[in-house]
N, C-alpha and C positions, 0 to 999 in steps of 0.2 A: 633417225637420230638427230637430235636438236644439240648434241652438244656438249660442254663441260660447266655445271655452273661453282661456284664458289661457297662455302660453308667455311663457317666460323671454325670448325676444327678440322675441315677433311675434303679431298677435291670426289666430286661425284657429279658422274653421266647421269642426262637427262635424257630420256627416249620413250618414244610416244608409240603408244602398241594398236593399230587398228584392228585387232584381233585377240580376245582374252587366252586363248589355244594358244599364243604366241610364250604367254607367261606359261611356266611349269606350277600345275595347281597347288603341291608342294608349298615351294619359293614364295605365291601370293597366299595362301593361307599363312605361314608363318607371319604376314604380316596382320592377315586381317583378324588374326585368333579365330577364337573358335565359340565366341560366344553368341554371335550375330548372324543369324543363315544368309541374312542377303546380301553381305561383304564376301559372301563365301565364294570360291571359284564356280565351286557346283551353282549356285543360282543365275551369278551374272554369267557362263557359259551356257546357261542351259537356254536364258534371254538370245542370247544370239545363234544359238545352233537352229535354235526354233524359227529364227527370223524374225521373232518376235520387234527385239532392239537392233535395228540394221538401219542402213540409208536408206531401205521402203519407208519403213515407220517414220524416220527423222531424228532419229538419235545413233550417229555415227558413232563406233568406239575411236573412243582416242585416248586408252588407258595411261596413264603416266607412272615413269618407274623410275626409280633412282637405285645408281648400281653405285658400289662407291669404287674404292683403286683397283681390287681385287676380282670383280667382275659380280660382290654379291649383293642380291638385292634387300635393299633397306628400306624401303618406301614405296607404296601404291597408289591411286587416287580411282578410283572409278571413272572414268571422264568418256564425256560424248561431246561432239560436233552437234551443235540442234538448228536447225532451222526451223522451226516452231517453240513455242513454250506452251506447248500441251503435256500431259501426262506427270507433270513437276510436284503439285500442290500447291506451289511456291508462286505467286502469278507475278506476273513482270510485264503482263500487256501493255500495259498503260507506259512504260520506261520505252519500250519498243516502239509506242505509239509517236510518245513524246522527239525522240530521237529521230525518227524515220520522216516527221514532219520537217523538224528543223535542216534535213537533207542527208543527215548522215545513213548509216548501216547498222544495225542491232544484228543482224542476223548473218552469219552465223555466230552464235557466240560458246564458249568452255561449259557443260553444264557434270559439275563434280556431284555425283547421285547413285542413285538405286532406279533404273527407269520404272515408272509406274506404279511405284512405291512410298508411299508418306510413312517409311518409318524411322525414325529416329534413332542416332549409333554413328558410329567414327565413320570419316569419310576418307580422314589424312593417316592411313592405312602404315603406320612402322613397326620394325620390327623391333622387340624388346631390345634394348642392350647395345642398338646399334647407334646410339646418342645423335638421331636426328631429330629437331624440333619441327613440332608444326609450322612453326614460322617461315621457316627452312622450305618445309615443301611447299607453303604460300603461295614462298619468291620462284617456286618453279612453274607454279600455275601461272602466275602473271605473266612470264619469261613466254611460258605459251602460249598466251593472247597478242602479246606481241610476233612474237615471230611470225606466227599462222597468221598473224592481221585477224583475230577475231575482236569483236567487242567489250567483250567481258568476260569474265568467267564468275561461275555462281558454286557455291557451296551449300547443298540445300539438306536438311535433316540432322545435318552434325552434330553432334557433344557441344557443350553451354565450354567445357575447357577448350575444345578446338575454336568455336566461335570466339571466345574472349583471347586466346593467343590468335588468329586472325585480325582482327578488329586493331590490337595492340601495334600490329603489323602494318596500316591501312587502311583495313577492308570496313567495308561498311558493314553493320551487324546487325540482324532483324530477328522480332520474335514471331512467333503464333502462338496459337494453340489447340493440343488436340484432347483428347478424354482416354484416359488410364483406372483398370479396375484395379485396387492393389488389394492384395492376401496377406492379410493382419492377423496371418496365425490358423483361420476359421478350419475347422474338421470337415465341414459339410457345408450344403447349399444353404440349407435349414440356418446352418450358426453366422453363416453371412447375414442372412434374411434378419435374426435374430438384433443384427448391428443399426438396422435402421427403425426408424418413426415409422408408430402402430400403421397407419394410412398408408405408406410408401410397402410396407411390408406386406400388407393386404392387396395392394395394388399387383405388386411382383408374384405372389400365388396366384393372384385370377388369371395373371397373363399365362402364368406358367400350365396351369389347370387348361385354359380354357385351347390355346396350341396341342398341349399332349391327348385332348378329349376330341380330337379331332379327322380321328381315322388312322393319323401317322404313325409312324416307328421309327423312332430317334436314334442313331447309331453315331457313335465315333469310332470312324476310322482310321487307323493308321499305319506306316509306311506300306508291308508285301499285303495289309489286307486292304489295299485299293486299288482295285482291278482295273482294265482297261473298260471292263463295261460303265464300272464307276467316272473314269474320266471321261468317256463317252456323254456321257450324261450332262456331267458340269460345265462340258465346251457349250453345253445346249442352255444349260442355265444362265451362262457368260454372256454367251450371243443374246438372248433376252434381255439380259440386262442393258447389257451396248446398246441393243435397236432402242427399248424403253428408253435410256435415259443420255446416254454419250453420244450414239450414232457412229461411232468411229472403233473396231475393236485393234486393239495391237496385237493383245496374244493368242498365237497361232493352235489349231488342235494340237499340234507337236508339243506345243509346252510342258502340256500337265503331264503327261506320261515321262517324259524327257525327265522335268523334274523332281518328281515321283520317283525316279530310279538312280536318281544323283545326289536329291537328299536322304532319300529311306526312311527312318524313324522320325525325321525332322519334321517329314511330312503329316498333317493332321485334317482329314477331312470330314464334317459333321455333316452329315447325311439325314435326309426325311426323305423314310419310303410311304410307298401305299401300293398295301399288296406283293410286296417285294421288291415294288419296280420304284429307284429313286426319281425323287420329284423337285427335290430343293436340295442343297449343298451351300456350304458356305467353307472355304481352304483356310487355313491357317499353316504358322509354320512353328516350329518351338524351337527358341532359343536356349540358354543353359540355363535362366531362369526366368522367360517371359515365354507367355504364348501371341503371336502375332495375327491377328486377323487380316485376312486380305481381299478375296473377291468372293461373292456369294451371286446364288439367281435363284432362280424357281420356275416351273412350268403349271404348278399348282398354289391353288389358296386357300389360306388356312389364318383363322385368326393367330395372332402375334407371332406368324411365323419366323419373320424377319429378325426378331426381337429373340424367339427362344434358339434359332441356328446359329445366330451371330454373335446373342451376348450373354446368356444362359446356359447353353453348351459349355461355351469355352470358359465360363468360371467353373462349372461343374469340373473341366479336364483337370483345371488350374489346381484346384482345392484337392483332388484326385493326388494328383503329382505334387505338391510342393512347389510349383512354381510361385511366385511373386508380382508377378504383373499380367495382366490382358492389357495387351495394346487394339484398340479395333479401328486402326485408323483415323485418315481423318475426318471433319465435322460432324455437324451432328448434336445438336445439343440436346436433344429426344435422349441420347445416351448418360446423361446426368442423372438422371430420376433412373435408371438398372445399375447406378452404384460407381459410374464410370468418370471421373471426376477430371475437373481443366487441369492439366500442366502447361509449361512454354516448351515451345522447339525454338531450334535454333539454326537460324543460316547466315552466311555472308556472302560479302560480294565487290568483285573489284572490276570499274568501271572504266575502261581508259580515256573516255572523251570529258575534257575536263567539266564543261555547260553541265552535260548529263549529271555524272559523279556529285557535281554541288550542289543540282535536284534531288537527286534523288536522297542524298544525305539530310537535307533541310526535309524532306517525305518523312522518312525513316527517325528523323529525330522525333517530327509529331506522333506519330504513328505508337513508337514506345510505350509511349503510357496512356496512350487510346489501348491498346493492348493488355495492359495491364488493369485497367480500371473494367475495362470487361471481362477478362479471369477473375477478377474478384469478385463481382457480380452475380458469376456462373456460380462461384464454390457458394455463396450465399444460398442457391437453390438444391443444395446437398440433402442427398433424401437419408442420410444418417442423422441418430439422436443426434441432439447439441451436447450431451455429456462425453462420447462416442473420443 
């Protein structure tokens, strides 16, 4: 318990939850809706039960909640303890770098997030109707930096409106960018294909052609028809990936199945068999109207494998269902030319050492329209008509 802090219309407790179990999934879903699988209870418990996101890995919970007179909750933040900045997207090396020379401490600092997650969605977690502002829960984030003596606190993937009421508030305010497919209506893969330049659309059948001519069997699977053999497999796909490319894996074999049975239908996994027996997978999650891509591997090779599990699939599902967006993570600019185009994301960040804070703000001022002058760039190389 940290406390009582002050609000412009209402007195509410501030208490820091080292355990998501601690919250009734209930009470935190009202806040987080229901549109976003990984604000949901089900995802961030299922991170921790699995040991996934724990003090092994380096992302302490340190959930934040605000109760107001009545004892009900009004407000969430996902928050971890980090003693590293790995798994974020969001890189802050260089600030920790900076800092850690001139004598101070960066580490541990507040990191407000989804662990291992580059997706994009609220972070400042209220509940309808219960008239607290972002701003509001900010000043509680900050409240925690100090109290706990950490560095900072970070806000990473938030909404462009949480970001712009933070910012308004203090916070310093940064963009990126990652590549979004979006569903302009299309009936089929075919009328998507249909949207882009003769070349670019010739290019996307050979991939597509030359992946499916390839011995495999493409299957999408989802919620009770993903079996434990199935997850079996993907931990194996995962770990490949980790050794190949990361070195470091966080999530546990406990994950998949854990989450598999907490999300159910949320859950969406694209599978290539050979022979029966899976050989590549790539998870997704589905929101109420995006599909989310997340971790894919493989144990086998196949031309444009990677291309048709990851980003062909899941507009097929998309166009299938009526959803609206493929998110597939982040970078990647290989992802431009399958239809998948730059947006900005958005984070913030409240720095308490005042050297640092002036750094990093004079960074972040250049930084802005470096950012922007290269999303524009990207959308230049849009593999849709110019009439489109």
């Amino acid at each position: 318990m940290l406390g009582d802090m002050p609000d412009s219309q209402q007195e509410l407790t501030l208490r820091l939850h080292p355990a998501i179990a601690e919250i009734p999934a209930a009470e935190w879903d009202a806040c987080a809706g229901p549109d976003n699988p990984f604000t949901s209870h089900a995802f961030l418990s299922a991170l921790e039960d699995s040991g996934s996101a724990s003090r092994r890995t380096g992302w302490l919970p340190q959930h934040v909640a605000l109760r107001d007179a009545e004892g009900r909750l009004v407000a969430v933040a996902p928050a971890y303890a980090k003693s590293h900045s790995y798994g974020e997207y969001v890189f802050d090396h260089a600030w920790a770098d900076a800092l850690e020379r001139a004598g101070g401490r960066y580490y541990p600092k507040l990191q407000v997030a989804v662990p291992f997650s580059p997706v994009p969605g609220g972070r400042l977690l209220v509940r309808p109707g219960s008239g607290i502002a972002w701003a509001g829960l900010g000043q509680a984030l900050a409240q925690v930096t100090e109290q706990l003596d950490l560095s900072s606190a970070h806000v990473t993937f938030c909404s462009e409106a949480e970001c712009q009421a933070l910012g308004e508030a203090g916070w310093l305010p940064r963009t990126g960018t990652q590549f979004h497919w979006h569903n302009d209506g299309y009936n089929s893969f075919e009328d998507f294909l249909g949207a882009l330049s003769s070349r670019k659309r010739k290019q996307l059948r050979r991939e597509r052609r030359d992946a499916q001519s390839a011995g495999l069997a493409f299957r999408a699977l989802q919620g009770a028809a993903i079996t434990p053999r199935h997850w079996e497999a993907f931990h194996r796909f995962y770990m490949d990936t980790v050794d190949r490319k990361w070195g470091s894996a966080y999530l546990t074999a406990r994950f998949w199945p854990m989450l598999s049975e907490r999300l159910g239908e949320r859950v969406v996994l694209m599978v290539a068999e050979r022979d029966g027996e899976p050989v590549a997978g790539a998870l997704n999650l589905m929101g109420s109207d995006t599909l989310y891509g997340r971790n894919w591997g493989a144990v086998a090779e196949a031309p444009f494998l990677h291309f048709e599990l990851c980003y062909y699939q899941a507009i097929d599902f998309a166009i299938a269902r009526g959803l609206k967006r493929v998110e597939a993570g982040a970078q990647g600019q290989h992802k431009i030319q399958r239809g998948y185009l730059p947006v900005p994301t958005f984070s913030a960040h409240w720095i308490r050492h005042r050297g640092l804070r002036r750094a990093v703000a004079e960074f972040l001022e250049a930084e802005r329209p470096a950012v922007a002058e290269q999303m524009a760039l990207l959308a230049d190389a849009s593999p849709f008509r110019e009439e489109r």
